[in-house]
N, C-alpha and C positions, 0 to 999 in steps of 0.2 A: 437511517439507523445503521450502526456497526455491527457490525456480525465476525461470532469467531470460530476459527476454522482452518483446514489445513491443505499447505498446496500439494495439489494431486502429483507434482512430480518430484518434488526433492522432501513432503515431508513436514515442511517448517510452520510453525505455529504462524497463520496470519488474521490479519482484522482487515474483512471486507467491507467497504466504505463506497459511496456514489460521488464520483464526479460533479461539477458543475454542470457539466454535459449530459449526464445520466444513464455513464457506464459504469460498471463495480470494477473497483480498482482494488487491490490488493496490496494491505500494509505489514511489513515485517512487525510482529508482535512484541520480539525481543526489543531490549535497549531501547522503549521510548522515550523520547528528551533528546534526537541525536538526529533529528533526519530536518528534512524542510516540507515536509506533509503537515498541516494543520488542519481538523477538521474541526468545524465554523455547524452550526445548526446540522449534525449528521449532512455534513457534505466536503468532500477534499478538499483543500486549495492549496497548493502547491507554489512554493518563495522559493526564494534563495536562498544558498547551504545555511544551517543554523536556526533557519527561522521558525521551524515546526516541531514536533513533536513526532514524527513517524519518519522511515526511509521505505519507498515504496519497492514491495517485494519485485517486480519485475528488475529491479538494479540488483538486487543479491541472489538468485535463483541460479543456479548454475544453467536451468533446462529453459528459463526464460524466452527465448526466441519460437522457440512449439508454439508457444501461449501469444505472440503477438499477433496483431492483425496487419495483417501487408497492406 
């Protein structure tokens, strides 16, 4: 299931969404129709440029890197 909400660090309207894996991943809200996120039974899958509907917020976050996991 998607969920909406906003990233703790820069602010931006995002849609939390689960992995195939069964992490929450975070999708830019704005301009959907523009990314290669697709989300299939409330779960991500991730194509190539064009093919989705979402651009995952870790690509446009200025502070993105804080948030990743080494």
């Amino acid at each position: 299931m998607s969920v909406m909400g906003k990233c703790r660090s820069c602010g931006a309207e995002v849609v939390w969404v689960k992995t195939r894996s069964g992490r929450s991943m975070p999708l830019d809200a704005v301009n959907p129709n523009a990314g290669n996120v697709r989300i299939v039974d409330n779960v991500a899958h991730v194509g190539a440029d064009g093919s989705g509907h979402y651009v995952s917020h870790f690509s446009t976050c200025p502070e993105a890197d804080q948030w990743r996991r080494r």
